[in-house]
Each structure stands twice: as C-alpha cells, then as structure tokens.
N, C-alpha and C positions, 0 to 999 in steps of 0.2 A: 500904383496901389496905395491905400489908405495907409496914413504913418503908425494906425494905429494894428495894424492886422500883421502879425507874427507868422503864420504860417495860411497858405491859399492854395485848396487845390480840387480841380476838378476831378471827382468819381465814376460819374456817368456821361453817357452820350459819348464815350470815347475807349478807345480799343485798351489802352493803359491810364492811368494819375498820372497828369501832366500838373505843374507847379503854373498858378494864374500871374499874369504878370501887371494888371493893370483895372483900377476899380469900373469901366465898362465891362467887365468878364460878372462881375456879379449882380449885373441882373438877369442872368442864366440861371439855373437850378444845376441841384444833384453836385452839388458842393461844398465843399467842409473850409469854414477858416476858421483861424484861431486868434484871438487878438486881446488885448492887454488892457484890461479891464478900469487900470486908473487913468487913461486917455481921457480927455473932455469929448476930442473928437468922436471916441466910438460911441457915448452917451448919444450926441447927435445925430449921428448914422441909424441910432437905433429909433432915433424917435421918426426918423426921414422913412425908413421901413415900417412905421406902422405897427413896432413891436407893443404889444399891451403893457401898459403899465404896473400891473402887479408882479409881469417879466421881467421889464425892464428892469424895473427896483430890487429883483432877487440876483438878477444879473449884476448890477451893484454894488450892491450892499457888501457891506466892510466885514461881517462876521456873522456866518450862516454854519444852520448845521445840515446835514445829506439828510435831501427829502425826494422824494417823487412828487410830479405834479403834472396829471395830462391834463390840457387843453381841449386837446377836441379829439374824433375817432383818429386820428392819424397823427397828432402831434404831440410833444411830453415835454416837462424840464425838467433836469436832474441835475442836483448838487452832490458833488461825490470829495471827498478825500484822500490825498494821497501820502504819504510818508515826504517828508522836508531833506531832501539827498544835498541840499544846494551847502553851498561852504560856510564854516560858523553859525551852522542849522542845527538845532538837535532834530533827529529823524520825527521824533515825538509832537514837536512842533510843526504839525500837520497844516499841508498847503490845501486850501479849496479851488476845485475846478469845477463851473458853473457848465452846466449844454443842453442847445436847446434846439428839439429837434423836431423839424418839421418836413414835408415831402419835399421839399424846395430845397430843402440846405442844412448842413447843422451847424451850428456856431457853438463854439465852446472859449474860455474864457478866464485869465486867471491873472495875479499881479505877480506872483514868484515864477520865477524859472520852473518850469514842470519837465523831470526827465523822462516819467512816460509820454509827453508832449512830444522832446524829443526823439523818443525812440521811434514813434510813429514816423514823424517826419523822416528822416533816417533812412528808415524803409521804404517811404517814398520815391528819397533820392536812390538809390540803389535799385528803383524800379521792380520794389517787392511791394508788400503793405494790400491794407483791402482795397477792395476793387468796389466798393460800396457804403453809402453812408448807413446803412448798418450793421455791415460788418465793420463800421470802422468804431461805434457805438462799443461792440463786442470787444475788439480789439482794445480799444482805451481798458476797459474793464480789465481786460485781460492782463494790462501793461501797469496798473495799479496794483492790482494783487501782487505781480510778482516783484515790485519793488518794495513793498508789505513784507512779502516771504525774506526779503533780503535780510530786513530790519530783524525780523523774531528771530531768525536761524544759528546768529550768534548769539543770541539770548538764551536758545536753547540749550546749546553748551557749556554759557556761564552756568546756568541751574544745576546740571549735571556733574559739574565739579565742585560742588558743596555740598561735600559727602566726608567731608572730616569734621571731628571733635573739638576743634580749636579752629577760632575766626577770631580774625584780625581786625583790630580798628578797621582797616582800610577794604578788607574784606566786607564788613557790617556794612559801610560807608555805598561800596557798587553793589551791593545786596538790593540798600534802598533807593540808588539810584535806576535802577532795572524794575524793581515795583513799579517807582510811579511812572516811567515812563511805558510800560504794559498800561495801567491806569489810566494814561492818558490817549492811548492806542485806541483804549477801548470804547472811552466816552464818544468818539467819533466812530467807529468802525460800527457798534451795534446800529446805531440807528441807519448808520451805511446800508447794514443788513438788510433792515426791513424797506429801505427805499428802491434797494433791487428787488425785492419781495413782491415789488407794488407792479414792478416796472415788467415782472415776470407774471405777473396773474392779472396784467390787465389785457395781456393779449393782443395787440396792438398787430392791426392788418398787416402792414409792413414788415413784421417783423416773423412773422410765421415761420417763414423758411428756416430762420433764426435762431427757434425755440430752443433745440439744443444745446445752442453753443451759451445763450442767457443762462436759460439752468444749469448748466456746467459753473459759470463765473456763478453763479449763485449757492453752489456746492463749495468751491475755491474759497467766496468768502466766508462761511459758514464753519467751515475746517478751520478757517484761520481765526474766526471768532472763538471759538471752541479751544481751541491750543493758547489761545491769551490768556482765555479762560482758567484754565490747567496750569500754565505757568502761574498765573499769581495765585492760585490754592498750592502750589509747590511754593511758592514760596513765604508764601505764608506759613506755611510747614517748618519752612528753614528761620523763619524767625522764629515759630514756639522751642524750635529746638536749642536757640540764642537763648532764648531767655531762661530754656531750664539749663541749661548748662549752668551762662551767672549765677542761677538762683541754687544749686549745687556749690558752685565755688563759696557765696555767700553765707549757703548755712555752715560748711567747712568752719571757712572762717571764722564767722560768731561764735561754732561749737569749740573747737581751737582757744578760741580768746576767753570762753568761759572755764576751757578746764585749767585755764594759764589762771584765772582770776580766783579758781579753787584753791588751786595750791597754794599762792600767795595771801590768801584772805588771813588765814588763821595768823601767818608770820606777820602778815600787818597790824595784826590784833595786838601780839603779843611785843612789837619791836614801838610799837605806840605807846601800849605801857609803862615796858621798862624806860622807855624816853624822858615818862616826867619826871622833873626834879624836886621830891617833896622826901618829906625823911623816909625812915625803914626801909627804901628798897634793898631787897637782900642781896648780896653779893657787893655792894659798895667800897667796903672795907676789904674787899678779897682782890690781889692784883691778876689770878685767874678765872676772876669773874666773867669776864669777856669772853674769853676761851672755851667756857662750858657753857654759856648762851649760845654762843655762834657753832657749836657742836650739837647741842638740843634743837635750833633751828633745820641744822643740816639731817638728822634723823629725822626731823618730821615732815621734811619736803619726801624722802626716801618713804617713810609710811605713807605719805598720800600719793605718793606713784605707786606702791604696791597697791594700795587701796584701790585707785581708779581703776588699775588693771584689772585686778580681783571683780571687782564689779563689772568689767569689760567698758570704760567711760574709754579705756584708752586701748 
C-alpha cells in the first residue's frame, strides 16, 4: 500500500469491511481511504487519478474553511472541522478533514491525528462500523459532533458555577479563557453548519436512503451551534456582572475616600494656618495652647460625623 494512505478499506462488493492490503486493491471501487495530506506522494496519486484540479488544490491547501462543493449529479467535496483531542492541542485549535466523494470511492484526508478518524477505523477492526461509503459519510459526521459535545460539556458546567458575587483573578482569567475558545468553536462550526445545509438540500442520488440519518447530523450540529451560542450570551452576562460588581466596589471606594477628604478638609484648613510663623498668632504665648487646638480639632471631627450622619452621608 501507498506510504501515504493511513487507513484502507473496502465497503462494498463484500459480505463485511475487510482492511486493503496492497495499492493494486484500489483500482476497485466502493472504497474509503484515508491518507495524510502533507505526503508529496499523495499530491501525485492524485494527479495519476485524474482528480480535478480546483480538488486537488482544496484537498491541499494549508488552511480552509468547511464548505460544500458538488461536482456532478453523484459526486461532492466537503471540508469539515473537528475539535483538536491530539496532546498539547487546545480542543479550540480546530483540525480540518478534507472528503471527497465519488460513486467510486471516498477519500478523506488530514495532516493532524483525527480521533474520529480513528474511532471509525476502530470499528472497523472490531468488525462493526458502516457497511457503506455513505453511511460511512454519516458516520464521520456523526463521530465529529460527538467529539464537539465532549469539548462544550465541561464548559457547560464551568458557566453554571459562576453564580457567586465574588471572582477571582483566576476566576476572571478561565472566564476569558472559555469565551474565546467558544469564539473560536464558532468561527468554524457556523459555516460547518451551512456546508452540511448544502450537502442536505442538494439531494444527492446516492444518498437517499440517507436522508434521515444527514438531517439528524444536521439537527446534532445546529443544537450545538445554538448552545455555543447561549454559552457565550451567558457569558457575556457573567462579565457585565464583573464589571458592575468593580464598578460598585469603585464608587464605595471613591465615596469612602471623599467622606475621609470631608472630614479632614476643614482640619487641614485650619492646621495650615496655625502652621505659619508670622506674628499675632494667638495662643503663642499660652503653654496650653496646643492642648486647646488639638481639643477644638477633636470636636470638630466629632461634629462632622454627627453631621454626615445627620445628613445620612454616613
């Protein structure tokens, strides 16, 4: 088999998915491989196949977004997105899986590790998985979403436990680290949407039988659109609530430092005065002069707390 082809397996013409052992097997049809898209080799293969070149080139191309695209009455190419599972990934850091399906075969196609790639395969080995290259179409879809569901599910429960009056730096910090990675979910997952949208309303002969199990993943993604949706209006909610909280502590505080700057105004007034050194100040000559300043001071901190009270400042 090609160095370049990750996973081979025949669907049809046969009682179960037997795994291809050898690149003579695929000039047969009713075949699904998968193969690794920064290979030079597979570039060649594709051009030896006669694949069109506006394919070719979507097939690969270094950064695409999820689009539909039929070819003819029976053939399509789909760019789809999956959540990034692989180690030192953020999930958000979304892997592309190219496929491109024809009555002949479907070839699908990616540079990162795909674990709904491998879940398929998986099920293969174990001698489960579809029994057809379009349920196996469905199946991929199906194995995206739910790696998808993985990623939001503990997001949902972060959201849910930010129902106290007090946040933490570090709090604030995964707050906004859970935004933008929703944010980022979504910049890809929307147009996701509408490419399965495409893929469902163009009706494609083959896939007839189909119909349901498409519009189901098409339901699946749409829920999931929808709740990204929702979390980040939550949480966008949970930062106005950030902010009026501070903005409560801040006028506290200003208000606070203004009645501290009442009280103190007048005694600065008068502790300035008596400061200078120029003649007549009265009490100079008195050794209990001091005493009865710093006593008239102490009453009039005491009237200006009654006062603020009296007026409700305090």
């Amino acid at each position: 088999m090609h160095s370049f082809v990750l996973q081979s397996w025949q669907l049809t013409h046969c009682d179960t998915p037997y795994q291809m052992s050898s690149s003579e097997q695929l000039a047969a049809s009713g075949y699904w491989i998968h193969c690794d898209r920064s290979s030079t080799e597979f570039e060649q293969w594709l051009i030896d196949e006669g694949i069109d070149d506006s394919i070719r080139e979507s097939l690969l191309a270094s950064d695409t977004r999820p689009r539909f695209q039929q070819i003819d009455e029976n053939s399509f190419f789909l760019i789809l997105r999956g959540v990034n599972l692989n180690k030192g990934k953020d999930p958000d850091d979304m892997l592309t899986i190219r496929l491109l399906y024809t009555p002949q075969r479907v070839i699908t196609c990616n540079q990162q590790r795909s674990r709904a790639i491998e879940s398929i395969a998986n099920d293969f080995h174990k001698g489960q998985g579809p029994d057809s290259m379009e349920m196996l179409v469905v199946t991929l879809l199906a194995q995206l979403h739910a790696k998808i569901d993985s990623v939001i599910e503990p997001i949902e429960h972060f959201i849910e436990d930010q129902d106290g009056e007090i946040f933490t730096p570090e709090q604030i910090s995964e707050i906004n680290t859970q935004h933008r990675k929703l944010l980022r979910l979504n910049r890809f997952l929307k147009p996701q949407l509408y490419a399965l949208s495409a893929l469902v309303k163009n009706k494609l002969t083959a896939f007839d039988a189909f119909d349901v199990y498409l519009a189901t993943q098409l339901d699946t993604l749409q829920r999931i659109v929808d709740t990204i949706d929702f979390y980040i209006a939550q949480i966008d909610v949970i930062n106005q609530r950030i902010a009026h909280i501070n903005s409560e502590v801040m006028n506290r505080n200003t208000y606070l430092l203004s009645i501290i700057a009442g009280i103190f105004l007048p005694l600065g007034f008068l502790t300035g005065l008596f400061g200078i050194n120029i003649g007549g100040m009265p009490g100079v000559d008195n050794n209990n002069a001091f005493y009865w300043f710093s006593g008239i001071l102490f009453g009039m901190v005491l009237f200006e707390i009654y006062l603020f009270r009296r007026l409700k400042f305090l």
